[in-house]
Backbone as JSON, one array per atom type, in Angstrom:
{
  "sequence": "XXXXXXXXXXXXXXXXXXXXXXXXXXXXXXXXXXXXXXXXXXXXXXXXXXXXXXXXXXXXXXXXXXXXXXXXXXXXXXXXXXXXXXXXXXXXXXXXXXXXXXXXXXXXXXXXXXXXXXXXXXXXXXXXXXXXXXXXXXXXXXXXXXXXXXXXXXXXXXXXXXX",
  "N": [[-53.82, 13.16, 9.29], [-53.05, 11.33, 11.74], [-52.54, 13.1, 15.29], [-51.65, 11.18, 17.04], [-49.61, 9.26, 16.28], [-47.16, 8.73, 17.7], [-47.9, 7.17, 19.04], [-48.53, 4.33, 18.53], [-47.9, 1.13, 18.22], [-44.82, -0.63, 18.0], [-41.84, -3.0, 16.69], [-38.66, -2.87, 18.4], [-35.36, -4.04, 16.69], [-34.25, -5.68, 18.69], [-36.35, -7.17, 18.86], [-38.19, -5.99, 21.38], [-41.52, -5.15, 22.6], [-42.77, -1.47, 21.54], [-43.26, 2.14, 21.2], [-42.88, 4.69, 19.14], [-43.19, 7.22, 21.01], [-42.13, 5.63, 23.49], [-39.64, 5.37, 22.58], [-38.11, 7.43, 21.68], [-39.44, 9.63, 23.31], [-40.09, 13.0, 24.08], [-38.59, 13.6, 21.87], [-38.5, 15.4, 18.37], [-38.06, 13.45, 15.67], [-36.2, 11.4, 12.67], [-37.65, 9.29, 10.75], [-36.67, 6.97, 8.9], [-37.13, 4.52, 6.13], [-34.66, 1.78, 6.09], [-31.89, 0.04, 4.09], [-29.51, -2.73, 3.93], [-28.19, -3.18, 1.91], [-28.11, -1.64, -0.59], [-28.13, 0.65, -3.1], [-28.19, 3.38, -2.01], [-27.95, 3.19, 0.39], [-25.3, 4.25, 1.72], [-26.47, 6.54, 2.46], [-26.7, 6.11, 5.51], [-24.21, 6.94, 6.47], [-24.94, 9.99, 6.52], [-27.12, 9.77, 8.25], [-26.36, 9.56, 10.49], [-24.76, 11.03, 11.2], [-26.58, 13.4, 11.38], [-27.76, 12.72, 13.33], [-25.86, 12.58, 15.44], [-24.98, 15.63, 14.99], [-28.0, 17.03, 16.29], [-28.7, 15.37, 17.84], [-28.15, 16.04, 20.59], [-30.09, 18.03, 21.39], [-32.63, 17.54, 21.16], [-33.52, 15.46, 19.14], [-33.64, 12.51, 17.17], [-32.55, 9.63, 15.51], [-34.51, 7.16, 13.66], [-33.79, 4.4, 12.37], [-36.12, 1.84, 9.97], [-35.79, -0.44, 9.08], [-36.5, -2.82, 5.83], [-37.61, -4.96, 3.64], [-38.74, -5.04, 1.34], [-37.88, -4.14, -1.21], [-36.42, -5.3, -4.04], [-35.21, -7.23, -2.44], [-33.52, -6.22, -0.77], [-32.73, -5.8, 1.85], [-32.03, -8.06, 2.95], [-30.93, -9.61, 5.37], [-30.32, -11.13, 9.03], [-32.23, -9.84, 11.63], [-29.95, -9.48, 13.58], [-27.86, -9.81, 11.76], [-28.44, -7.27, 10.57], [-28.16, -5.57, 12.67], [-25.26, -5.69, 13.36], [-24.25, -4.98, 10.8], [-24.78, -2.54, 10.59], [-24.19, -1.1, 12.5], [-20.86, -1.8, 12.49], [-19.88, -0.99, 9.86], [-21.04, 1.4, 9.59], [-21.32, 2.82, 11.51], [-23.88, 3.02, 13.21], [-25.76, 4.69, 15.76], [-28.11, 5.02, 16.65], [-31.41, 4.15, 17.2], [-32.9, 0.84, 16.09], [-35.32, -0.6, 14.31], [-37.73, -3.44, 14.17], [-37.9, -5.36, 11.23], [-40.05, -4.99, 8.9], [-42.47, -4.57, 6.82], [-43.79, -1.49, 4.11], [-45.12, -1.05, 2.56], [-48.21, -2.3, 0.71], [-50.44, -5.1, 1.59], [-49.75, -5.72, 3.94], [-48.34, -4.05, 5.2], [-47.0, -2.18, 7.64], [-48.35, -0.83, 10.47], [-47.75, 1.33, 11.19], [-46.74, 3.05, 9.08], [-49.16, 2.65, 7.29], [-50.39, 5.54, 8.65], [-47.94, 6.77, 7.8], [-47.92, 7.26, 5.35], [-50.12, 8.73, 4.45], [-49.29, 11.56, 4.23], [-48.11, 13.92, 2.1], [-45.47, 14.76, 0.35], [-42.86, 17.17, -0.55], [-43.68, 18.1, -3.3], [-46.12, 17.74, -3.07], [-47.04, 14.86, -3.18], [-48.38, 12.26, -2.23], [-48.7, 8.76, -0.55], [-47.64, 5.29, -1.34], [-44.35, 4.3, -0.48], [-41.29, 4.9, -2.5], [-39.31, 3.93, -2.49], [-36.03, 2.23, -0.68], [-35.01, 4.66, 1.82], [-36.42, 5.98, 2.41], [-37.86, 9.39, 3.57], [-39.02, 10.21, 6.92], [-40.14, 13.35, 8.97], [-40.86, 13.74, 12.42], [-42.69, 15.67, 14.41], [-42.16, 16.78, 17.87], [-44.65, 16.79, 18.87], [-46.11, 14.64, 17.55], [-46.73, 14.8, 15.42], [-46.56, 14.86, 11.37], [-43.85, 16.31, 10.15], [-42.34, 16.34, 7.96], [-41.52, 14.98, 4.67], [-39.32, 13.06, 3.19], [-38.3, 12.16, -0.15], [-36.86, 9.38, -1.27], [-33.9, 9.69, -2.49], [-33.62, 12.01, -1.79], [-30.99, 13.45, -0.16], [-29.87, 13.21, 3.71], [-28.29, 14.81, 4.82], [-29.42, 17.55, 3.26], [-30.29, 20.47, 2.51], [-33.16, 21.25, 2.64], [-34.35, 19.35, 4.7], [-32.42, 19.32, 6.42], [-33.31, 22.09, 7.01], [-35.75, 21.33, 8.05], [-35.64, 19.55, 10.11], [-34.39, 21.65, 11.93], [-36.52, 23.23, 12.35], [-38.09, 22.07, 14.17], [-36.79, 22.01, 16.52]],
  "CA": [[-52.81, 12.43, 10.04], [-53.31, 11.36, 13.75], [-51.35, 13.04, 16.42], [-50.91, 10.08, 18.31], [-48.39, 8.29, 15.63], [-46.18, 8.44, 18.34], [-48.38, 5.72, 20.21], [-48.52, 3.04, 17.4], [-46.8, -0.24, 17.93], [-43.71, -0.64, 17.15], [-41.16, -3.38, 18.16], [-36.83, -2.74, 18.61], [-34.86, -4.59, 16.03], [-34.15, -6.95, 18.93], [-37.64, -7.57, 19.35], [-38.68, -5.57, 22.55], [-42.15, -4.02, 21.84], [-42.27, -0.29, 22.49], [-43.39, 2.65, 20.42], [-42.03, 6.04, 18.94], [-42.89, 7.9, 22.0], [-41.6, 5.3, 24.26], [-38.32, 5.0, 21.76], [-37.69, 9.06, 21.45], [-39.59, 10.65, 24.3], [-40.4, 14.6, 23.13], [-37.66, 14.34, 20.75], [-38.52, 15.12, 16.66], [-37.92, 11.95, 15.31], [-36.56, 11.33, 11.19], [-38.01, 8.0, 10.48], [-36.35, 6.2, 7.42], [-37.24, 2.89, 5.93], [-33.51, 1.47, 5.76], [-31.71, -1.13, 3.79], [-28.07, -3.06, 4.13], [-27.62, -3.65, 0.19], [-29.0, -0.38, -1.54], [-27.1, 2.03, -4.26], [-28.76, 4.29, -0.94], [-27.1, 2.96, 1.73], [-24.35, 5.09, 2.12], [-27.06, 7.4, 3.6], [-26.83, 5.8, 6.47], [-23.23, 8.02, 6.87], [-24.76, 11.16, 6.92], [-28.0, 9.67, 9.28], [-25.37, 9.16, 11.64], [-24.33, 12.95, 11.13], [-27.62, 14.07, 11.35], [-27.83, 12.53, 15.04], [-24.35, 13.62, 16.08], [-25.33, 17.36, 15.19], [-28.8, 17.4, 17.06], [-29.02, 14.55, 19.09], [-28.1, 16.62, 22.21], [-30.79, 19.18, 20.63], [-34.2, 16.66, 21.07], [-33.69, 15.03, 17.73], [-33.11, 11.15, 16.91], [-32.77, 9.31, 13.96], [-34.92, 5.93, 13.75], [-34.13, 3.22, 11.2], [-36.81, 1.35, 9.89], [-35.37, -1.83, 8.0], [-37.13, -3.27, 4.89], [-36.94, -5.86, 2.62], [-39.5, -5.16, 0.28], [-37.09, -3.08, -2.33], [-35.54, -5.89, -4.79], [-34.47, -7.92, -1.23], [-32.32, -5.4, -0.3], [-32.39, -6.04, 3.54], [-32.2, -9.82, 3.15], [-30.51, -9.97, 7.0], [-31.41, -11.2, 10.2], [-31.87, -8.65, 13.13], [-28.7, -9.55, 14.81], [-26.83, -8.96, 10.84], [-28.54, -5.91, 10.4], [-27.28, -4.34, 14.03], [-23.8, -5.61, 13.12], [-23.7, -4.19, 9.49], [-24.99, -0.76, 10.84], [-22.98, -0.66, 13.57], [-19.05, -2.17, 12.14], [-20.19, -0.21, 8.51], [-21.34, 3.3, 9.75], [-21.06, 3.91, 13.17], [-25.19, 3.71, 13.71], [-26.01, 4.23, 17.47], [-29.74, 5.31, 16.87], [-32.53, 3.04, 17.03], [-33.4, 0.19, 14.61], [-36.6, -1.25, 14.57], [-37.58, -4.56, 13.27], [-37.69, -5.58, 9.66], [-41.06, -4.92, 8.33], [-43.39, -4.09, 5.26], [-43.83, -0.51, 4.39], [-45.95, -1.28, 1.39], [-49.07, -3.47, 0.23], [-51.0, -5.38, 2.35], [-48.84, -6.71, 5.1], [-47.5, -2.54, 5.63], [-47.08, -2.08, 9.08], [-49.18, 0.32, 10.8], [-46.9, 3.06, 11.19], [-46.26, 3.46, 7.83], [-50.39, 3.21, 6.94], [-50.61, 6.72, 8.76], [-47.49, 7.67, 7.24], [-48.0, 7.71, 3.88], [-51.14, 9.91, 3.95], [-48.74, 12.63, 3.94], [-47.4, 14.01, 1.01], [-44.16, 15.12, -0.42], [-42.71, 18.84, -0.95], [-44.18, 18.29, -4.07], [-47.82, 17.3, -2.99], [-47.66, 13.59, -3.51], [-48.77, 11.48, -1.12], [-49.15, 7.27, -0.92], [-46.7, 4.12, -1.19], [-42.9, 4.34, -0.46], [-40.83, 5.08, -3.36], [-37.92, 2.93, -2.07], [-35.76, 2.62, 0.42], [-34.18, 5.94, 2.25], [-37.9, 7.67, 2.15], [-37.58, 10.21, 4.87], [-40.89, 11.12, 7.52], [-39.58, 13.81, 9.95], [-42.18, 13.9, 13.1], [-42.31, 16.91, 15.52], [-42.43, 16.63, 19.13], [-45.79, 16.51, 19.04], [-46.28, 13.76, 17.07], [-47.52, 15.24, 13.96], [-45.43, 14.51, 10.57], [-43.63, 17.84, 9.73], [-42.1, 16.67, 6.72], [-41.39, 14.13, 4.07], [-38.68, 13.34, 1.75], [-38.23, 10.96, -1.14], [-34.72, 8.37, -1.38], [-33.05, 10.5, -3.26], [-33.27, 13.34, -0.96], [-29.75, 12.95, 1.12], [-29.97, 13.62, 5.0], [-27.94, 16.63, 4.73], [-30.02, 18.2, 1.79], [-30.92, 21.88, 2.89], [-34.28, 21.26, 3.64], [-33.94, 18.32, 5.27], [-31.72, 20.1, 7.89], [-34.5, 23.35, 7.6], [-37.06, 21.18, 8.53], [-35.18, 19.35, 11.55], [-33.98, 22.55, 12.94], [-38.01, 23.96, 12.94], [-38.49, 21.23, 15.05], [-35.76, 21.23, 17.66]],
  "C": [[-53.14, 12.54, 11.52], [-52.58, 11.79, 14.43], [-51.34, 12.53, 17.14], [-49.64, 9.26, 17.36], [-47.4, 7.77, 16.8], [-46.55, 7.05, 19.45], [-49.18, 4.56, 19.42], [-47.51, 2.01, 17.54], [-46.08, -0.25, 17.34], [-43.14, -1.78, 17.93], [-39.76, -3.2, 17.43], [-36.61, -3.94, 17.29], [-34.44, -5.97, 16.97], [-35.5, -7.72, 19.69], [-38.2, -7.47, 20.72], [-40.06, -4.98, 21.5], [-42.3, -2.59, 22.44], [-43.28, 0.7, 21.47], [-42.34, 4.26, 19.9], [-41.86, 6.6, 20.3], [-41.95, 7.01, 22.81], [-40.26, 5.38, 23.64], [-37.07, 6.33, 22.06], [-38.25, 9.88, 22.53], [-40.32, 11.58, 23.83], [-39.91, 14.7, 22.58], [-38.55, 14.26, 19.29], [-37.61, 14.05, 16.31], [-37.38, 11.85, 13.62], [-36.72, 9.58, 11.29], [-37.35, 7.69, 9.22], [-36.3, 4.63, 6.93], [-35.46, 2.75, 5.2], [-33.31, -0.17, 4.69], [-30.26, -1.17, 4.22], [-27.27, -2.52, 2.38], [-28.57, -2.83, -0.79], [-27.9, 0.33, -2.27], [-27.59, 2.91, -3.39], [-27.88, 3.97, 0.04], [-26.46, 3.52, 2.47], [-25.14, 6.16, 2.66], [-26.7, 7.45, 5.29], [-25.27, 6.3, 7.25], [-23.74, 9.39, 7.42], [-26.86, 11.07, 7.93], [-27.41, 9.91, 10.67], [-24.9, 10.65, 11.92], [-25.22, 13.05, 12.09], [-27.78, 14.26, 13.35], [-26.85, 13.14, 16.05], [-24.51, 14.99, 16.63], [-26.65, 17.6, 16.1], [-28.95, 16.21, 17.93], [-29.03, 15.27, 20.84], [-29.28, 18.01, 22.19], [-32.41, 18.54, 20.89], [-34.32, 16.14, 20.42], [-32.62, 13.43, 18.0], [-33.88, 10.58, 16.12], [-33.31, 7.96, 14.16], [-35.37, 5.2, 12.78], [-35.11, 2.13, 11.1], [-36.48, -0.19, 8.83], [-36.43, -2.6, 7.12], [-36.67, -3.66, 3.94], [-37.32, -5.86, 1.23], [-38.87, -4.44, -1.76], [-36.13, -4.27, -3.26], [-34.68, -6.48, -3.53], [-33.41, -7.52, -0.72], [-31.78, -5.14, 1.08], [-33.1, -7.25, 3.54], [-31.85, -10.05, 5.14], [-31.58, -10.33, 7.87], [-31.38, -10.2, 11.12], [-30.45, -8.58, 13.27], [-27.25, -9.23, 13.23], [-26.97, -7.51, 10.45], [-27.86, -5.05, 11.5], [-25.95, -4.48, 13.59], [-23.32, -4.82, 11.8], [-23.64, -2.64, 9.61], [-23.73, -0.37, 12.05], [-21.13, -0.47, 13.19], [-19.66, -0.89, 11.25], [-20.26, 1.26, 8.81], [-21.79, 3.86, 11.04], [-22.48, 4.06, 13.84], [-25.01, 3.38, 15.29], [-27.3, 4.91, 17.55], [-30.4, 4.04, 16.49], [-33.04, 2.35, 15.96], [-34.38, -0.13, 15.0], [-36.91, -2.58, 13.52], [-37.99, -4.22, 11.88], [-39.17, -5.59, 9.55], [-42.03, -4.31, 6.83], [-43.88, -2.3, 5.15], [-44.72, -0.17, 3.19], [-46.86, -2.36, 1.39], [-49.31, -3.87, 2.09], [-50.26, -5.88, 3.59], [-48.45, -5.03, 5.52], [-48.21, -2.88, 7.35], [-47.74, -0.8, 9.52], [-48.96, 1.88, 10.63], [-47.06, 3.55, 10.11], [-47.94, 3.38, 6.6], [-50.67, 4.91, 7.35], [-49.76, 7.48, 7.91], [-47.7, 8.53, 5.72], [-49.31, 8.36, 3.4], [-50.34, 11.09, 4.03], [-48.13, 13.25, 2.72], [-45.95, 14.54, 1.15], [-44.14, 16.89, -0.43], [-42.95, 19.05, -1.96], [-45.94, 17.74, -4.17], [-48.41, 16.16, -2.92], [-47.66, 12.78, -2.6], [-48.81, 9.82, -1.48], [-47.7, 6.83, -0.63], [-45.48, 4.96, -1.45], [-42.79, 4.23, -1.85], [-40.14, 4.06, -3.44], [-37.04, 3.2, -0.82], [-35.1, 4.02, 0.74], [-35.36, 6.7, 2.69], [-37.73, 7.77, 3.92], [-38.98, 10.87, 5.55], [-39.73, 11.85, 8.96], [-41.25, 14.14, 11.13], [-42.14, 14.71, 14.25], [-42.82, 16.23, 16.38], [-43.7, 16.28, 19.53], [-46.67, 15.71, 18.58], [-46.9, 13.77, 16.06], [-46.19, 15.21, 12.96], [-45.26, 15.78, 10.13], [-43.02, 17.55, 8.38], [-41.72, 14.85, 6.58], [-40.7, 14.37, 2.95], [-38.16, 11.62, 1.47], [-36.52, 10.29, -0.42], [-33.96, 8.8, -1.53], [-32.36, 11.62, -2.7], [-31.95, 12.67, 0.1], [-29.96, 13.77, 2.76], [-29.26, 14.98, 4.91], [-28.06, 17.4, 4.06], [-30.09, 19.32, 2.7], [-32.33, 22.29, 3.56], [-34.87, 20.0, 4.21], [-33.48, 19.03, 6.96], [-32.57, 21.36, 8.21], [-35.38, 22.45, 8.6], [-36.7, 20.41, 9.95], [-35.25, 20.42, 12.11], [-35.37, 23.48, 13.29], [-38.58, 23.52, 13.59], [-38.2, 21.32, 16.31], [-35.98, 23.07, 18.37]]
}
């Protein structure tokens, strides 16, 4: 994994381009490919936590919107900010709608997925929610599946070894 991730193209959900570093600064970063219309979704309650509790700590949460999951983030930009916003209170960073799989994957998410799992496995997104946490230094400190909820145990270990 490259420690520059943090200086990989990226652009804002309202189409500024920018990257991690420019987005987050020195903060640890949890990256999550988001959707609107997921049996997951409701994550996006305790993302909103997550930021609350360390945001004033170096830590911010940055949604990654994707459609590729059974069209589950059909929206346009401007419905996705409003659904996150009215729906669950997000006030961390979206980033546009892009591919996180197969040939079209967006860059970011080519470095990411050489990382593996707390069980060793590495490669293509599962689905949406998959969690990359990235230390200050722009190296990926951890990775968790969909399933895993933001306020899992080591989830919150592996933020707070960051911050």
């Amino acid at each position: 994994m490259s420690a520059n991730i943090r200086d990989i193209a990226v652009e804002t959900l309202g189409g500024e381009p920018t990257t991690l570093g420019e987005l987050a600064g020195e903060r640890a970063v949890l990256l999550v490919n988001v959707a609107s219309k997921c049996g997951l979704t409701p994550q996006y309650g305790g993302l909103v936590e997550l930021q609350k509790a360390y945001g004033e700590r170096g830590f911010t949460v940055i949604g990654f919107p994707c459609n590729q999951f059974m069209g589950q983030e059909p929206g346009s930009a401007e419905e996705i900010q409003e659904f996150c916003a009215v729906t669950y209170g997000v006030d961390f960073p979206l980033l546009a709608k892009a591919d996180v799989n197969g040939d079209d994957r967006h860059p970011l998410y080519t470095a990411l997925v050489e990382t593996a799992d707390t069980e060793g496995a590495a490669g293509d997104i599962q689905w949406n929610f998959e969690k990359f946490l990235i230390g200050r230094d722009g190296t990926v400190a951890g990775r968790f599946r969909p399933r895993t909820t933001p306020d899992a145990d080591e989830v919150v270990r592996a933020i707070e070894a960051q911050l």
